[in-house]
C-alpha positions in Angstrom: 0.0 0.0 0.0 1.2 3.6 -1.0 2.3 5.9 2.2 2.3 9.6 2.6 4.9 10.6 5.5 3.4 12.8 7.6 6.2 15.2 7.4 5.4 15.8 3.5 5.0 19.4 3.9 8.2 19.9 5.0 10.0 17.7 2.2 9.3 19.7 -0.9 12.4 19.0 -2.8 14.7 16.8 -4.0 17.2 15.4 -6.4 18.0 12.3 -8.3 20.0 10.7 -10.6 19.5 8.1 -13.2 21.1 5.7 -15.6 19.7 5.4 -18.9 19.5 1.0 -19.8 19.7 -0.7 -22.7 17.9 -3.6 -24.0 19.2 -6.5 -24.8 15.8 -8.1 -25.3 13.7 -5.1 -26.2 10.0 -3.9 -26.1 8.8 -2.9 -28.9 4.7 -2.3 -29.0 2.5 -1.5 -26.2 -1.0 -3.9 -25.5 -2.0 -0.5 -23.1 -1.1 3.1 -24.3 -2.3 4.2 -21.2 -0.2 2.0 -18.9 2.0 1.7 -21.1 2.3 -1.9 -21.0 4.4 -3.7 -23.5 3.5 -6.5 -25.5 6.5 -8.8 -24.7 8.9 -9.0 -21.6 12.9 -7.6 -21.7 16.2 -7.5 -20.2 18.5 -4.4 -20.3 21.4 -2.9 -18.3 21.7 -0.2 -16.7 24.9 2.4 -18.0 26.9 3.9 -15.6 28.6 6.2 -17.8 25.5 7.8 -18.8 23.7 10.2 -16.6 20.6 12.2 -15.8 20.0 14.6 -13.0 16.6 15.9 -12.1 15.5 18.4 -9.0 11.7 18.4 -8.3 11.0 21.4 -6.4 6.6 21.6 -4.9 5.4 25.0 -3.9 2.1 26.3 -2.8 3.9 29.7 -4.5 4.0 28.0 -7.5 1.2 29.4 -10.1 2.3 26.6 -13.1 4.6 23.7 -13.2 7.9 24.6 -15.1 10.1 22.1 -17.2 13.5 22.6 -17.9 15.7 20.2 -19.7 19.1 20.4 -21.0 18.3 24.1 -20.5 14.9 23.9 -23.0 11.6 23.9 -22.5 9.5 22.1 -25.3 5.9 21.9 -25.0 6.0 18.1 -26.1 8.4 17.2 -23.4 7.1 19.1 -20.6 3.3 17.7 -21.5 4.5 14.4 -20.2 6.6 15.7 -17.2 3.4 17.6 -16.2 0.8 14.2 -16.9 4.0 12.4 -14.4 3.9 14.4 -11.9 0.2 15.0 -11.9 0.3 10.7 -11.1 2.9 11.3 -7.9 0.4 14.4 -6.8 -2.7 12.2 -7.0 -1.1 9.5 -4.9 0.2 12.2 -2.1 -3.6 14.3 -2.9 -1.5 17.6 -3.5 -2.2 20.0 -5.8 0.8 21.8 -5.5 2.7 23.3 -8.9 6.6 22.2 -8.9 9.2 23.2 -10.6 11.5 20.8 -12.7 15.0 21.1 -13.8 16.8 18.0 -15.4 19.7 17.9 -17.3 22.1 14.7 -19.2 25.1 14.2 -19.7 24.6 12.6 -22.9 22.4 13.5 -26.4 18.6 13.6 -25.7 16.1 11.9 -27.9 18.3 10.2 -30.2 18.2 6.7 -29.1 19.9 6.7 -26.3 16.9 6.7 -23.5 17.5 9.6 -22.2 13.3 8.9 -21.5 14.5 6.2 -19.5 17.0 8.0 -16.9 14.5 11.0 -17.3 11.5 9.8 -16.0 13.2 7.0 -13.5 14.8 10.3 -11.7 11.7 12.5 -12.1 10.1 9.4 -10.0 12.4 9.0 -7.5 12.9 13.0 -6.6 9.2 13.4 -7.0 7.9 11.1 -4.6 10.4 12.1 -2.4 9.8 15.7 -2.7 6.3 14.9 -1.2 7.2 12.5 1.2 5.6 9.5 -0.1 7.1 6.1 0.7 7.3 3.2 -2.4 8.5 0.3 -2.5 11.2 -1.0 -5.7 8.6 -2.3 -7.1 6.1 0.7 -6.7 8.8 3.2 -7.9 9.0 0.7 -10.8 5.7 0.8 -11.6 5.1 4.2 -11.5 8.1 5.2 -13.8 6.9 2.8 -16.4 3.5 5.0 -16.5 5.5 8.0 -17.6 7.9 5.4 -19.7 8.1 2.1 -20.4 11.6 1.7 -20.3 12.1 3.8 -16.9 10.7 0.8 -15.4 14.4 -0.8 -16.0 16.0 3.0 -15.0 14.9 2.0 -11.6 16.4 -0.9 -10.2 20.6 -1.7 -10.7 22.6 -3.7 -12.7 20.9 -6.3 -14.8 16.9 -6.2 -15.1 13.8 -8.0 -16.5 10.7 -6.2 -17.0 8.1 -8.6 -16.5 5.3 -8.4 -19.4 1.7 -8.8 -17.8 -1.9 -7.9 -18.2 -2.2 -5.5 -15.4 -0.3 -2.6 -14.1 0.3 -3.8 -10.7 2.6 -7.2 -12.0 4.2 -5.0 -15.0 7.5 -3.9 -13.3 11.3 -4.6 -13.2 13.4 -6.5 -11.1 17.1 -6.8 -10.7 18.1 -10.1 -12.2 22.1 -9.9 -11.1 23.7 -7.0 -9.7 25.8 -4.5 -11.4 29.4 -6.3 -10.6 27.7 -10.0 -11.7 29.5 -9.7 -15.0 32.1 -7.5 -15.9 30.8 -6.4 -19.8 31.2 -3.1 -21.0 28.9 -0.7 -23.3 30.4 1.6 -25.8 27.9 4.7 -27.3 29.1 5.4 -30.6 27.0 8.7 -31.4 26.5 9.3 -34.9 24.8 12.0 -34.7 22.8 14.5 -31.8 19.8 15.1 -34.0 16.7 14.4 -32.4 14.4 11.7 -33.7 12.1 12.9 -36.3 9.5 10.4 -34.6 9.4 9.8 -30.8 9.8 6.7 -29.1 6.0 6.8 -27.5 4.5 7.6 -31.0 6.9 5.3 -32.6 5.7 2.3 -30.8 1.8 2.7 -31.9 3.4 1.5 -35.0 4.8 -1.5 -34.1 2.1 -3.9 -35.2 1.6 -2.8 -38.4 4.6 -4.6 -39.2 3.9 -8.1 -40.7 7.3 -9.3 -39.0 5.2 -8.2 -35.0 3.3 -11.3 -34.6 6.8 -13.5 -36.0 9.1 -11.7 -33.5 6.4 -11.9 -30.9 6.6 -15.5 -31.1 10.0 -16.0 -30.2 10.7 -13.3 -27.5 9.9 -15.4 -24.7 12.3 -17.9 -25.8 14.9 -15.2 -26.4 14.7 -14.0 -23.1 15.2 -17.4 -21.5 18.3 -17.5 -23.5 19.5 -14.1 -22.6 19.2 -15.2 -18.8 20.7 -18.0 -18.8 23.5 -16.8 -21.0 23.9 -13.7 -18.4 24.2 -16.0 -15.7 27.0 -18.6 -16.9 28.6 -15.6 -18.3 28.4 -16.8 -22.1 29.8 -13.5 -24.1 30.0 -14.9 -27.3 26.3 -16.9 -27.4 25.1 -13.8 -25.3 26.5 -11.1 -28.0 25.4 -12.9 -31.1 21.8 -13.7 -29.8 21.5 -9.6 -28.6 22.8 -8.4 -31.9 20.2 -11.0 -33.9 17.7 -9.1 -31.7 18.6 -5.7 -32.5 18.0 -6.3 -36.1 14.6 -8.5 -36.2 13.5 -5.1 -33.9 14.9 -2.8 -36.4 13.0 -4.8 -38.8 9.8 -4.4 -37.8 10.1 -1.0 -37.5 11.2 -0.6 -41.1 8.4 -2.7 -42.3 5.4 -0.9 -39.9 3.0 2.0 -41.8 4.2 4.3 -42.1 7.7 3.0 -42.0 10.2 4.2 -39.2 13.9 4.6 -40.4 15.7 5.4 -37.5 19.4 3.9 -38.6 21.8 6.6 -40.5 24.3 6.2 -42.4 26.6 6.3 -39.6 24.9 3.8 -37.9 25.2 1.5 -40.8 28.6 2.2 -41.2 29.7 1.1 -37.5 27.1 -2.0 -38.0 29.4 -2.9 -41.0 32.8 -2.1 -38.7 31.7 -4.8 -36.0 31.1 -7.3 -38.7 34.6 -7.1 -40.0 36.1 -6.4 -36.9 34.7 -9.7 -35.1 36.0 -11.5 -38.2 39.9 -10.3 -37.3 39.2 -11.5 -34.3 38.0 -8.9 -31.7 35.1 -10.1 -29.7 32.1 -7.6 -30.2 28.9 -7.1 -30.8 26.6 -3.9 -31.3 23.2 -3.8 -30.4 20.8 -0.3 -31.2 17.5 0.8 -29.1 15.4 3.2 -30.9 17.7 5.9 -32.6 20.7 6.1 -34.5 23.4 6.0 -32.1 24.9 2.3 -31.8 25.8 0.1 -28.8 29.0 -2.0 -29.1 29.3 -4.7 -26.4 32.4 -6.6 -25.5 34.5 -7.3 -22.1 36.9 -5.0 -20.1 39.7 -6.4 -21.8 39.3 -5.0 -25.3 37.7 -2.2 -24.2 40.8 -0.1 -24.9 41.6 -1.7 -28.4 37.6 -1.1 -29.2 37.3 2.6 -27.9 40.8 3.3 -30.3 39.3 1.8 -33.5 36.2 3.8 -32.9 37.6 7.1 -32.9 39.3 6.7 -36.1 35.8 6.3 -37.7 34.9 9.7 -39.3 31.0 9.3 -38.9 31.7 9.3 -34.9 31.0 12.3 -33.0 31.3 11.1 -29.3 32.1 7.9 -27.2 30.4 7.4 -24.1 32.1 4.0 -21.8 29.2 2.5 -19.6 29.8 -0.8 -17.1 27.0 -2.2 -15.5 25.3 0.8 -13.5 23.5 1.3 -10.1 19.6 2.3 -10.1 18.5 5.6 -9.5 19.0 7.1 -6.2 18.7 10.3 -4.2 21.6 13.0 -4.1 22.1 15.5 -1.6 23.0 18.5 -4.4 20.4 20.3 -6.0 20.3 21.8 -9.3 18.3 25.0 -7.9 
């Protein structure tokens, strides 16, 4: 059961940071827009070298709520800050106006989830700011209402969001802990342009595809697989079955109405790379969430021979070096 603290008057702010994840077994169509519940299961991680930092400030001063991110204020954005926070002020019955100010460390809205870290922090320093208590779980369930994927954003290390027909047993769990497995995530970004077509709208899509109901059938399979290669610590069977994954998603994107392109020609340039790289014998494997920017996976030890072939590729604007990351959390510094 949900708690207000009775001392929520006098805990009007807070801050939180956040780890956008990435899917290894993605989500990739919705059964309930409103919920926001996926039509298939996944298992991501959580990327420590990627960051998002969001103070939630309530005032009875306040006349509006005001959204800031990465310094900007866009009307689409803020619409679903202001429909999230509306869900934490229902639960502590406040009306109070707030005032938001989130920032990344990385490109927004290119792929990288910056929705993810975003709305897992706005949870966390919300609810907090009020004094309401949650469980993992009910933080978890609540982020996935302003985003799927923030479900994941939530708990630490290695994750499965469980795919079910009601809000209260669709949530994330930690499947391992952050130092289980010792892989690493390099961000190649391509490019900082924003997506053309959002995530959220971009999933209403999905089954128009007449790949959906193929892919659909194998994802429960595929994350049995992923587990169990996760837990004996399989890179090679783990990398190739993550990359297979990436594409088939990519796929049914491409083949939905109206079709969604989101690869560049930078993305297909790294996508090549890997390929001939793995062939001379490095050990990698990319893997792409919804956006251009691509995800090459491999283990600590060829991270530096990785990160030095990568910056020789023209196309490649920035390189971001994730491990396995914590969920989000509470910090003491504000950003107001």
């Amino acid at each position: 059961m949900l708690h207000v603290t009775r001392s929520r008057f006098n805990v009007m702010k807070a801050t939180a940071v956040a780890h956008p994840n990435v899917a290894f077994i993605k989500y990739w169509g919705r059964k309930n827009e409103i919920l926001r519940l996926p039509t298939n299961g996944s298992i991501s991680m959580n990327l420590d070298g990627l960051t998002t930092t969001t103070t939630v400030e309530f005032s009875p001063d306040y006349k509006e709520d005001s959204i800031l991110i990465d310094e900007e204020s866009k009307f689409d954005e803020a619409k679903r800050v202001i429909e999230h926070l509306d869900r934490i002020r229902k639960i502590a019955h406040i009306a109070f106006r707030a005032k938001v100010v989130s920032q990344n460390n990385f490109p927004s809205s290119t792929g990288l989830s910056s929705s993810a870290s975003g709305f897992a922090a706005l949870t966390v320093a919300g609810v907090k700011a009020l004094g309401i208590e949650l469980s993992e779980k009910e933080l978890s369930i609540l982020a996935r209402q302003g985003s799927g994927s923030a479900c994941r954003s939530i708990l630490s290390g290695f994750v499965e969001w469980k795919d079910a027909d009601t809000s209260e047993d669709s949530y994330a769990y930690t499947l391992f802990p952050s130092d289980y497995w010792d892989i690493v995530d390099i961000v190649a970004v391509v490019s900082t342009e924003k997506k053309e077509v959002p995530t959220s709208e971009g999933q209403k899509l999905a089954q128009t595809s007449p790949f959906f109901t193929v892919r659909s059938s194998h994802i429960k399979e595929k994350i049995q697989k992923a587990k169990k290669y996760i837990e004996e610590k399989r890179f090679e069977e783990f990398g190739e079955l993550v990359e297979e994954e990436a594409i088939e998603m990519h796929a049914v994107m491409m083949t939905s109405h109206p079709s969604l392109l989101y690869l560049s020609q930078g993305t297909l340039e790294m996508m090549k790379l890997v390929t001939k790289w793995r062939k001379e014998g490095l050990p990698l494997y990319f893997t792409i969430n919804t956006g251009q920017d691509i995800h090459l996976l491999c283990e600590r030890k060829n991270v530096d021979s990785i990160v030095a072939k990568v910056k020789e590729v023209s196309q490649v604007k920035k390189i971001f070096v994730s491990h396995p990351g914590e969920g989000a959390k509470l910090i003491e510094k504000h950003l107001f």
